[in-house]
N, C-alpha and C positions, 0 to 999 in steps of 0.2 A: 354505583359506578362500577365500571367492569373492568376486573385487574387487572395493571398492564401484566405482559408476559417476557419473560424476558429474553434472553438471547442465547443465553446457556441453556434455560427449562425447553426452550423450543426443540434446538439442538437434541436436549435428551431425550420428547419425548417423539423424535425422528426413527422411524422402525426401519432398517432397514437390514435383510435378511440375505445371507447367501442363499446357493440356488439350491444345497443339500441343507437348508437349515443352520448354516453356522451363523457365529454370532457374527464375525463379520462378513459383508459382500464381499461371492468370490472377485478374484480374480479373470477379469475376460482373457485370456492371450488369442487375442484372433484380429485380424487386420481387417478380415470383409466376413458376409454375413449370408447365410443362407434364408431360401426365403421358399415359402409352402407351392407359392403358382409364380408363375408368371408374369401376372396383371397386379401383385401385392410387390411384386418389383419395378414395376413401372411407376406404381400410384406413389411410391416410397419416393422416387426419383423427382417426381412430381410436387411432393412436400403432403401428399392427401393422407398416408399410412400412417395414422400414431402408433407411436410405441412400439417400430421396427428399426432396426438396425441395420445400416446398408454396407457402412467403409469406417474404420476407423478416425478418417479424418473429418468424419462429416458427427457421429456419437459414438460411443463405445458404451457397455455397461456402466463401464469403473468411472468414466471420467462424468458418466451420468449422475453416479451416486456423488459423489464430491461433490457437482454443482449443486445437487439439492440443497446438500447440506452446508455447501455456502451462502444458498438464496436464503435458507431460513436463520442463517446467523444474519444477515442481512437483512431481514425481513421482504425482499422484494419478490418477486413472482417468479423471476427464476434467472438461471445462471450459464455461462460457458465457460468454460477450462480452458487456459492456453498453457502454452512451452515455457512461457517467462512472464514477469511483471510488463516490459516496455511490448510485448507480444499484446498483450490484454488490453495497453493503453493505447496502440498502435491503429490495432483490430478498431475498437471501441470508436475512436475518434476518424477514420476515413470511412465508418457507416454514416457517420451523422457529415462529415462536412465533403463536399465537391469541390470541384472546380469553381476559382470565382469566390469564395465561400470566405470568412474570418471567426476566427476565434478568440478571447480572451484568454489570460493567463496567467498565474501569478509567475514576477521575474524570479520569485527565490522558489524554484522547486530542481528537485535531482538532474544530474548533468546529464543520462541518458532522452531525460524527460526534454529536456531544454533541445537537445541538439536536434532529436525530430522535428520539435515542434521550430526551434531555427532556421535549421538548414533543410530536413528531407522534406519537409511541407510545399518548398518552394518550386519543388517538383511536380506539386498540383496546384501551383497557381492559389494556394489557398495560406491567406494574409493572418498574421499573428500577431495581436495588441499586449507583450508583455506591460506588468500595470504591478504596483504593491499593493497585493490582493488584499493587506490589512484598512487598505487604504477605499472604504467603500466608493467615495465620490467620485477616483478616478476611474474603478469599475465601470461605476453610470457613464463616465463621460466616454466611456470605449468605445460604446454600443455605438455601432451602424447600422445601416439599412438590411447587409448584408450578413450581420454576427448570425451563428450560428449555436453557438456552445461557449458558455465559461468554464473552465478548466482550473481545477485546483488542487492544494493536496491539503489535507484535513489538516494534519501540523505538518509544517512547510520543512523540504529536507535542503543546507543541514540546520538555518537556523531557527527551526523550531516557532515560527511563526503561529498561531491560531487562527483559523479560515471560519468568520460566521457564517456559518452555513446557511442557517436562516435568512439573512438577512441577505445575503445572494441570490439564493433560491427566490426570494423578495424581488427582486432588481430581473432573474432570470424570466419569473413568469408576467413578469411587465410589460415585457420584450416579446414574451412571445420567442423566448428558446429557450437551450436545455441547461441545464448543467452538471458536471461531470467530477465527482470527487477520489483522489486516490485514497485509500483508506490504511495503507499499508505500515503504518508508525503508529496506528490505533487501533486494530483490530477488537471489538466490543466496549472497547474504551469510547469509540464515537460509533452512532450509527445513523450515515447520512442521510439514507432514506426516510429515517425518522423524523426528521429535521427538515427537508424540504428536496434534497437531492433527486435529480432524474436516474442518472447511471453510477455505481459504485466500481472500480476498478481495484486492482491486487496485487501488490506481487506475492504470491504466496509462500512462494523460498523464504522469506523473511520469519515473523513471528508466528503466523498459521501454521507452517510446519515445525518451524525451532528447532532444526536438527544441522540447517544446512549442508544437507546430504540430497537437494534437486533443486531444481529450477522448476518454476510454474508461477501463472495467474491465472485469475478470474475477471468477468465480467458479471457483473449484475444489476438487471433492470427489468421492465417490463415483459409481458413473455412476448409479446410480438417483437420487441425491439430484438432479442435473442432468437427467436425463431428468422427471421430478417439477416441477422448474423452470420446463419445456418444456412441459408437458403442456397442450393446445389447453381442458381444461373447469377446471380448477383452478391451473395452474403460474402464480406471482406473476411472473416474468418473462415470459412468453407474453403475459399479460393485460396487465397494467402497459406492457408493450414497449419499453422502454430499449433500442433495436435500435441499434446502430451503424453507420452506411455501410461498404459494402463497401470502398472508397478508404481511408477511415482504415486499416482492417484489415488492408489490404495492405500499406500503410507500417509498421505497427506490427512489422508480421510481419518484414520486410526487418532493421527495427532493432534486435529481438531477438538476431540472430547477432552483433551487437557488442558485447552487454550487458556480456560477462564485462570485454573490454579497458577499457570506460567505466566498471564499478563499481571495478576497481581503480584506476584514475588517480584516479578521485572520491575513495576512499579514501585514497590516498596523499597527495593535495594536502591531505585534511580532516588528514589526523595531522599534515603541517608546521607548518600552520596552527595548531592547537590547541597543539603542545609550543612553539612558539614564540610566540603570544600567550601563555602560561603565563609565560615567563621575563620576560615584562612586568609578570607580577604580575599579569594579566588575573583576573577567575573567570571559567574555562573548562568549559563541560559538555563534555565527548565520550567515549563509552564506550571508547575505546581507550587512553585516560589511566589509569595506575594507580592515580591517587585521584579516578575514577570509582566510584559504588558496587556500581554489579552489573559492572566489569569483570572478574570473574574468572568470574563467568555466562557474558558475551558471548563470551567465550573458549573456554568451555565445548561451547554451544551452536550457535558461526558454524563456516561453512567457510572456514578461515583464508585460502586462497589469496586471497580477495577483498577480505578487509581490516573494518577496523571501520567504514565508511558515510562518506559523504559530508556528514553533517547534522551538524551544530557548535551551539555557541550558547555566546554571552556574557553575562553577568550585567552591565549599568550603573547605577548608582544610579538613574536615573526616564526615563521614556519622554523629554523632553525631549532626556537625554543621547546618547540611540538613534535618535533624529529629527536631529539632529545632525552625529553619525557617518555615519547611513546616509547623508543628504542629500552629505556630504564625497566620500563613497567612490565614489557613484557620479561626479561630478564627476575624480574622480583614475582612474578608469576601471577603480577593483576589482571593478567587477559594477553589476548593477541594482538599484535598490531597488522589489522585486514581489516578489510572495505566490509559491505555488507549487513546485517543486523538481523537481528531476534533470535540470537546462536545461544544457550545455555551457557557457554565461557561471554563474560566482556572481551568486545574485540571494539578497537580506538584508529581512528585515521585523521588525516589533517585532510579536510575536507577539502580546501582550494586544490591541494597537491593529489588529491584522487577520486572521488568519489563525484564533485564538481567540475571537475578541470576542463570538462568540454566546456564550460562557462570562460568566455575571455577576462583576461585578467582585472580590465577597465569596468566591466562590468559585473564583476564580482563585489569591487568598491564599489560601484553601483548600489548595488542591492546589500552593503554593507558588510562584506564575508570578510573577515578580518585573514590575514595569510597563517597567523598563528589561532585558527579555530581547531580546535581538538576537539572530535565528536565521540561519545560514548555511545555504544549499544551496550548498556547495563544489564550482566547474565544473572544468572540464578544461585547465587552465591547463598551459601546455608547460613556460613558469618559475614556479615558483611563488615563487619567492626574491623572484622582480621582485613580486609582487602581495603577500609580505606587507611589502615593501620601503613598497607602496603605503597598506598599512593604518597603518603605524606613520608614515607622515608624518600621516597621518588623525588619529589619535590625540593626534599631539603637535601637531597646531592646531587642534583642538578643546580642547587642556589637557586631555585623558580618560586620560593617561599622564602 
């Protein structure tokens, strides 16, 4: 039987060379591109030239090397770089859907995610079946004539849901369409493609860079579908141009080779945290708890070496209680209280009140988001004992324990 290979050894054994031989690829600083004749700038314009470079918003060197090297953490054929996460999902999803067109979705994903797919969709006439994605049966019963794409996010943001991807992809190729996974809460932890997935999407600001010092995504999927993304008279990324600086890309690129060591710290510290706020009597969401409900999915599905994620989250009676807490803990130096995730410090929000909030409030109940949900992006903490040492003085002078 032929080994599988993994997603780190892939990554490493990626060669990729500056133009004087450094270890890393340089830096491009150039917005357009020279070119040897005449007719190799036409044929470029054309989409016929491989491997030339015409405008920074159409490839760059820099942003070229990152996509490789996120197609092959991804295993898919290949990639595009964008400006931001909702750029990449944006991009991604008005190549595959038109006018006229529907999509599937789950109701509990990121409030940027929700509000396109809400409201700015509506502006192409193109209809959206939110559905609890955990909920396969009502998936199937979404599908119309007209679907085009299911859309999901692999664990659901904030409350942590488990998307079978399998068994989607099952239901997508039935149908006879795509389906579309954010991967941004699980980076090597899930890998959709492997699984059954059409296109994988990014925000890469999150835990692929870990620095929280830029904003970026990715696409990744087929190489036509990306070459199609590209395309100089019709590609939604081309046109749109969510192009990302070469600088970020460079960094992003550099930060990749640590991923694997940072998802499992981030993982390890979220499981302390989680089995021991539980023995507080806490309600604790985290998929790697055994009275989580899809943990025996997640298990299924992850590649164990990395762990069950980074992302936590607390049930408190009202946002009050969570305004509170947070306000304490940064004070006690457990982390920051800001939006965002996959930073080396833990940073905590109350998810209805920020990170959600383009979600209405009726429909937060809805899809179950309590007012007092407190979400962790669990850092990289060297003791962890000391910081949940810190939460629980937290807890007992707030009286939340």
């Amino acid at each position: 039987m032929k080994k599988k290979i993994s997603a780190v050894s892939r990554l490493y054994d990626l060669l990729q060379f500056g133009e004087f031989g450094g270890v890393n690829p340089s830096i491009t600083d150039s917005s357009t591109y020279t070119f040897l004749n005449p007719d190799e700038m036409e044929e470029t314009f054309h989409g016929h030239a491989q491997g030339c470079f015409l405008y920074s918003r159409h490839w760059n060197p820099s942003n070229k090397y990152l996509a490789d090297a996120v197609a092959t953490m991804e295993n898919t054929e290949s990639a595009w770089i964008t400006a931001s996460g909702m750029a990449a999902i944006s991009c991604a999803i008005l190549q595959i859907c038109s006018t006229g067109d529907h999509l599937i979705t789950s109701i509990t994903t990121y409030g940027g995610t929700y509000a396109f797919l809400k409201n700015y969709l509506k502006k192409f006439n193109i209809e959206v079946s939110f559905v609890n994605i955990t909920d396969l049966k009502s998936v199937e019963e979404a599908v119309r004539p007209n679907t085009k794409l299911i859309y999901t996010e692999s664990v659901t943001n904030p409350l942590l849901q488990v998307s079978d991807i399998p068994a989607l992809a099952e239901i997508a190729a039935r149908h006879h369409i795509k389906l579309m996974v954010d991967n941004t809460f699980t980076p090597l932890i899930i890998t959709p493609t492997n699984l059954g997935a059409d296109f994988t999407v990014y925000s890469l600001t999150k835990f692929v860079n870990g620095k929280n010092d830029c904003v970026a995504g990715a696409i990744c999927g087929r190489r036509q579908f990306i070459d199609d993304l590209a395309d100089v008279h019709c590609g939604t990324a081309m046109l749109l141009g969510p192009v990302l600086d070469p600088l970020r890309s460079s960094g992003i690129l550099k930060n990749m080779h640590t991923l694997h060591l940072r998802m499992q710290q981030h993982s390890k510290n979220a499981m302390y945290l989680a089995e021991k706020l539980g023995e507080l009597n806490m309600r604790v969401i985290y998929p790697g708890l055994e009275n989580h409900p899809q943990h025996k999915l997640m298990k299924q599905i992850m590649n164990e070496e990395f762990g069950f994620g980074g992302m936590m989250a607390i049930v408190l009676d009202s946002a009050s209680d969570a305004n509170r807490l947070m306000q304490k803990m940064q004070q006690e130096q457990v982390g920051y209280l800001a939006v965002s995730l996959g930073y080396f410090k833990t940073l905590f929000s109350c998810s209805g009140k920020s990170t959600s909030s383009e979600i209405p409030r009726e429909i937060q109940q809805q899809m179950g988001l309590s007012e007092g949900l407190l979400r962790f992006s669990v850092g990289l903490d060297h003791d962890i004992g000391q910081t949940f040492g810190r939460i629980k003085k937290c807890l007992e002078e707030t009286k939340l324990v």
